[in-house]
C-alpha positions in Angstrom: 54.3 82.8 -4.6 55.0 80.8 -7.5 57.3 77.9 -6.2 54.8 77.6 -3.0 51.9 77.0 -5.6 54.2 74.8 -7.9 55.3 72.6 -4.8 51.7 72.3 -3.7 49.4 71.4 -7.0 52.2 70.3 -9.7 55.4 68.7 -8.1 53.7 65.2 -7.4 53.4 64.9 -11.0 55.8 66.8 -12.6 58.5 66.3 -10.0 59.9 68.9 -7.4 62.2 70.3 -10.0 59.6 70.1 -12.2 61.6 67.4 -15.0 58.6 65.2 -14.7 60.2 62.9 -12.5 57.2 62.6 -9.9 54.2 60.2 -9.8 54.1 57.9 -13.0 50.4 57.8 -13.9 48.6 55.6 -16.7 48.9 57.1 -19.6 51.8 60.0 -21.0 54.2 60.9 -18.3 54.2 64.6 -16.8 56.2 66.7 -18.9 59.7 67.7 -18.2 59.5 71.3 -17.6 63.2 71.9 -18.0 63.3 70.5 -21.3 64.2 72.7 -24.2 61.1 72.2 -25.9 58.9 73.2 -22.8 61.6 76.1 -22.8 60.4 77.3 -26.7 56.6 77.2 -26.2 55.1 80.8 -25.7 53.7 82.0 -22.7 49.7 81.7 -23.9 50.4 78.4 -24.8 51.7 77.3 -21.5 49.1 79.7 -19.7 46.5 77.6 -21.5 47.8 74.2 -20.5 47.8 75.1 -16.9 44.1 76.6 -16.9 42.5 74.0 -19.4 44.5 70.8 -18.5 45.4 67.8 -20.8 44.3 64.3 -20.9 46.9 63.5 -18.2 46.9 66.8 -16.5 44.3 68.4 -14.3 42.9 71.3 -15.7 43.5 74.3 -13.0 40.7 76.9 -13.6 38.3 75.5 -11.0 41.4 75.8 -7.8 44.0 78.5 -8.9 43.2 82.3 -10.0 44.2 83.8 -13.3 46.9 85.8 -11.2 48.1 82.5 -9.2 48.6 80.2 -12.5 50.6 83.4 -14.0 52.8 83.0 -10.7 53.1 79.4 -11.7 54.1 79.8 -15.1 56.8 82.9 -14.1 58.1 80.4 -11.0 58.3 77.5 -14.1 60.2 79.5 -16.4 63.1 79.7 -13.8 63.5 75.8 -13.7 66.8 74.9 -14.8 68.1 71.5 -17.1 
């Protein structure tokens, strides 16, 4: 459920391996989602990126469910380097 949520609202941006390799917008480029220090941040922190958004980044709380953005944070955590 994850990866088919992933693939449709974030891999434009953040690439379909999710390394942030996707559309280059103005302003920071989409994280890297494989990188280490994506790797170290806790759960709530990531949880809370994905619902609120950043200043490059959609925030998600309007379109995806509590339950579906925890789907998309377990399917991110299997993304490899």
């Amino acid at each position: 459920m994850g990866k088919a949520l992933f693939v449709r609202h974030c891999a434009g941006c953040h690439g379909p391996e999710g390394r942030g390799n996707g559309y280059k917008l103005l302003g920071p480029d989409p994280a890297n989602l494989t990188a280490i220090t994506t790797k170290k941040k806790v759960d709530e922190d990531l949880l809370r990126t994905i619902h609120e958004g950043k200043p490059n980044m959609p925030a998600w709380k309007a379109i995806l469910s509590t339950e579906e953005i925890r789907n998309v944070l377990t399917y991110i955590r299997t993304l490899t380097p």
